[in-house]
TORMARRO-696862 format. One record per residue (C-alpha): x, y, z; residue in one letter. Coordinates in steps of 0.1 Angstrom, whole numbers, padded with zeros to 4 digits, always signed. Last residue first. Layout:
BEGIN
XYZA...
//
This chain:
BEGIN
+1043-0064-0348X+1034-0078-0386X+1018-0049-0395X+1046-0022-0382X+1074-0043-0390X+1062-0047-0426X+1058-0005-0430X+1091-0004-0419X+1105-0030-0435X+1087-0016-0475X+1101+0023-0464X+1136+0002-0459X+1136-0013-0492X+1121+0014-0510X+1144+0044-0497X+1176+0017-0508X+1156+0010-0542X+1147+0051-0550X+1182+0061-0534X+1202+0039-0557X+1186+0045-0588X+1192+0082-0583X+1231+0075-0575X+1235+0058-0605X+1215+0085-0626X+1233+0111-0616X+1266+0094-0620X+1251+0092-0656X+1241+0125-0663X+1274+0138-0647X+1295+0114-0671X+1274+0130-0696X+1282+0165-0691X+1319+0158-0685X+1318+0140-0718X+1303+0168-0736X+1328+0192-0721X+1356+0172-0735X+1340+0177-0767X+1334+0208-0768X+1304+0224-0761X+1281+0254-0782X+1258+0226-0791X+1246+0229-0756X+1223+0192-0749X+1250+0176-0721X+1237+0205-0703X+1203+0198-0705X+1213+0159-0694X+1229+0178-0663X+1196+0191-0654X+1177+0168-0662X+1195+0143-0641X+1198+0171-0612X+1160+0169-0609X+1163+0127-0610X+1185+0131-0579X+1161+0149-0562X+1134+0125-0563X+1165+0098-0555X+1170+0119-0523X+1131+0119-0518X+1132+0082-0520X+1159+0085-0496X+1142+0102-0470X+1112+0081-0472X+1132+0053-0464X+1152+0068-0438X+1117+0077-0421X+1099+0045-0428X+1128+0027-0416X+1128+0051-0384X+1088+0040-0377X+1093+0004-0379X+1122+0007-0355X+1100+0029-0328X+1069+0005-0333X+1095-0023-0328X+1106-0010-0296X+1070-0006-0285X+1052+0026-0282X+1041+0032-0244X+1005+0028-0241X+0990+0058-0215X+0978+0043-0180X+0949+0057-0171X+0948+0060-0134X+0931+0033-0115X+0898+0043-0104X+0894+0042-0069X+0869+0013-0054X+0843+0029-0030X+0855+0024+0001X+0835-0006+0022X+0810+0003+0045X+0823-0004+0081X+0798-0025+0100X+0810-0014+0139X+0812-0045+0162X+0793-0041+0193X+0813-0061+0218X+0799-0091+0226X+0787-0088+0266X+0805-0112+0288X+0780-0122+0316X+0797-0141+0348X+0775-0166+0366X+0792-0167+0401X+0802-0201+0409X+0781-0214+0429X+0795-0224+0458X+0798-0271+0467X+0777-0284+0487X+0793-0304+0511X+0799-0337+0510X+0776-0360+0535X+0787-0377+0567X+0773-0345+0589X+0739-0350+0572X+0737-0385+0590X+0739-0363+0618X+0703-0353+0615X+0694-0389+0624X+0715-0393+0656X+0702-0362+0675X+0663-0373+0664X+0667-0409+0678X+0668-0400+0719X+0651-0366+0720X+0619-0376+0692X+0615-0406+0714X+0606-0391+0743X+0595-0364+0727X+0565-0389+0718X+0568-0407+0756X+0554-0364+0767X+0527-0364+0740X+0513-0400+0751X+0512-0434+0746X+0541-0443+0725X+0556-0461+0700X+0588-0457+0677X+0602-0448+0642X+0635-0438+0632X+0648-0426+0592X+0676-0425+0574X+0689-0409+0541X+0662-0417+0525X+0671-0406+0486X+0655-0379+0459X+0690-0367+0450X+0689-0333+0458X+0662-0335+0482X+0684-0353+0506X+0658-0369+0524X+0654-0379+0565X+0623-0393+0575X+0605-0393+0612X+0579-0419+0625X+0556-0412+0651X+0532-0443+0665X+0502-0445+0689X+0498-0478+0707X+0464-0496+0712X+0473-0514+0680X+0494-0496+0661X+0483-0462+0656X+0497-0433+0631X+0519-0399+0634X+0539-0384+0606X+0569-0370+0612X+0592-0347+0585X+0625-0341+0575X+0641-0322+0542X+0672-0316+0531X+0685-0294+0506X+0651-0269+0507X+0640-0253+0478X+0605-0247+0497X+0592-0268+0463X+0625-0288+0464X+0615-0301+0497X+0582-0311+0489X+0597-0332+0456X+0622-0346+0486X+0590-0355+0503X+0571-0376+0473X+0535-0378+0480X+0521-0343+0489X+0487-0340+0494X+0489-0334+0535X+0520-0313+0533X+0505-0291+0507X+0470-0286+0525X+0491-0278+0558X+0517-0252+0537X+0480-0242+0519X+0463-0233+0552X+0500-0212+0564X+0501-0193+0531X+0523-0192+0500X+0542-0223+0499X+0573-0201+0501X+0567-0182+0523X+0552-0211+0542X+0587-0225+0546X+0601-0194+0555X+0575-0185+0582X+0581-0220+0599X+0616-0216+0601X+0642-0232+0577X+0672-0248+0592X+0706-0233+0581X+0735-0254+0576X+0775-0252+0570X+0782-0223+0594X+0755-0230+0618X+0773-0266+0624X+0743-0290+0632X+0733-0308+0659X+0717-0278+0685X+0695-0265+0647X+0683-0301+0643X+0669-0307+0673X+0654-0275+0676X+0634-0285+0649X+0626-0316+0659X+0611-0299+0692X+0593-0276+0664X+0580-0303+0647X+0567-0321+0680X+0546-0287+0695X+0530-0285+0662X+0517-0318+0666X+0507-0310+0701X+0497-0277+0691X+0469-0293+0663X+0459-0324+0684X+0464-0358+0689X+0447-0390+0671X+0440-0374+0637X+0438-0404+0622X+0470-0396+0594X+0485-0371+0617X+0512-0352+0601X+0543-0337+0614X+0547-0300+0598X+0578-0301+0579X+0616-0297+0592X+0634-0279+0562X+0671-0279+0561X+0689-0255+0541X+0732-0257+0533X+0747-0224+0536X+0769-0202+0513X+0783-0178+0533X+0798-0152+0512X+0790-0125+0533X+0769-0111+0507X+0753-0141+0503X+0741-0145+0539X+0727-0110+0538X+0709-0118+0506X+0694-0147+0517X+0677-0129+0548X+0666-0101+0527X+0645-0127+0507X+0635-0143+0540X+0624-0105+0554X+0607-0099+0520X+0585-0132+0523X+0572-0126+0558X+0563-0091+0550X
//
């Protein structure tokens, strides 16, 4: 119960945004065990209240009793704890504490002593301390009235604690893994003929063609040379006849060389482009 109502306690104090310094006043010790139980008790929490009369509520909060043993875990362990522990500020940081004070009674002589520390459990250092003598319970508060006020005000001189910044958690968006697109085959692009494909290919044609001319030609040859071959003619006819065979024959020479000519560049273009 003891350790939900401090937890609830924190949270209020967060929630109002009030982010206070903790002081923990430990058990006093007594080394020889020269004064009782209560009366030790009785001295912590006179430090205690101390503490809470000098210092600003709004900047510190001293721990209770029940919160430091929350956090130690039980009131015989707080007392084993106290007892064992060597180092205070490491005490402190175990009841997470930012300062932390405790007395610890011993003898000198046929005088009984109390001496009260001062950490700042951040740092590990004494911050200031006060000792004194005394005979009895009563000289003991004695003391505790006139040297506590001045030692918890040390904590006065010291820079505040700066808030925590609140601890903000950026989630990484969940980025998608896109499949690529299958590629799309490119469309087949059909070879267009080259110009010299076209050129090759019209000599072949115009040679051809003539060759064919010349072809014809040689039919007209024979027939003209059969008419030159009547014996029925006359002479003027005869000469007609072979002029025609001739002319003929010109013109047939022509075509077969001019058709071979250009049949032989177009089929030249066509291997060599």
């Amino acid at each position: 119960m003891n350790k939900l109502f401090f937890t609830l306690l924190l949270l209020a104090l967060a929630a109002y945004g009030q982010v206070q310094e903790r002081v923990a006043i430990i058990n006093t010790l007594d080394d020889r065990d020269s004064i009782g139980f209560s009366d030790l008790a009785y001295l912590t929490d006179k430090m205690r209240e101390t503490a809470v009369n000098v210092l600003p509520s709004e900047r510190f909060g001293v721990m209770t009793t029940e919160s430091i043993v929350a956090f130690l875990g039980s009131m015989e362990n707080t007392v084993k704890v106290c007892k064992e522990s060597s180092c205070l500020a490491e005490l402190g940081r175990k009841v997470s504490a930012d300062y932390v004070a405790q007395g610890r009674i011993g003898r000198f002589s046929e005088y009984l002593t109390i001496k009260v520390e001062l950490y700042n459990v951040k740092t590990g250092n004494l911050m200031g301390s006060f000792t004194g003598n005394f005979k009895d319970i009563y000289s003991a508060l004695a003391i505790i009235d006139e040297k506590a006020p001045d030692l918890f005000k040390k904590m006065l001189g010291e820079p505040k604690a700066p808030k925590p910044e609140p601890i903000i958690v950026v989630e990484k968006p969940e980025v998608a893994k896109l499949e690529p697109e299958p590629a799309k085959p490119e469309p087949e692009v059909k070879p267009f003929p080259r110009t010299s494909t076209w050129v090759g290919l019209g000599l072949e044609l115009v040679g051809a063609a003539l060759i064919y001319a010349g072809y014809s030609k040689d039919k007209e040859i024979k027939n003209s040379y059969d008419s030159y071959d009547f014996p029925w003619l006359d002479q003027s006819e005869y000469d007609n006849a072979w002029d025609n065979v001739e002319s003929n024959k010109t013109q047939r020479n022509m075509f077969y060389i001019l058709g071979g000519v250009l049949l032989a560049s177009g089929i030249g273009i066509h291997i060599w482009f």
